[in-house]
C-alpha positions, 0 to 999 in steps of 0.5 A: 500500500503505498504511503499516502493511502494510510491513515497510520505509517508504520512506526517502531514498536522495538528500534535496534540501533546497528553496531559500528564495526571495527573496520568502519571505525578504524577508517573513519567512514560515516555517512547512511546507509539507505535501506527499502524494507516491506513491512507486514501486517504484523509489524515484522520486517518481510524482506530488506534491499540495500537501496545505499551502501557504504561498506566496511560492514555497516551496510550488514549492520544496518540490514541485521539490526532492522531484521531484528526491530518491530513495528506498529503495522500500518493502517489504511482506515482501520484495517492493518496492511502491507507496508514498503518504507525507507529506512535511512540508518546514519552512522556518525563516529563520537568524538 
């Protein structure tokens, strides 16, 4: 369904937040990584694409841990549907 037809966009229920990898930091990489994922009417993450990569294990990173979040469905009216989003995860380093 696509976005402007709901009443209520998917929201997080259980947000995981990905892991910087060692290698990522070692080379001071930030920036996004941009993933399009279909979420069902349960809430859960159906299939993941990498629509932005940025390598050195980030991108894996992001993909593992919005399989491992939920979400509150969303609706058209009143009804739960399928839902397809993009999911923009930034990673910057702390000084």
């Amino acid at each position: 369904v696509p976005i402007y037809e709901l009443s209520r966009v998917p929201s997080f229920k259980k947000r995981v937040i990905p892991k910087y990898t060692d290698t990522a930091r070692r080379a001071e990489i930030e920036g996004v990584v941009e993933l399009e994922l279909l979420i069902d009417e349960e809430g859960r993450v159906v299939w993941v694409k990498i629509r932005k990569k940025l390598g050195y294990g980030l991108d894996e990173a992001a993909v593992k841990a919005i399989k491992n979040s939920t979400f509150v469905p969303g609706l058209k009216d009143k009804e739960a549907v399928p839902v397809k989003l993009r999911i923009p995860y930034r990673f910057v380093l702390e000084d």
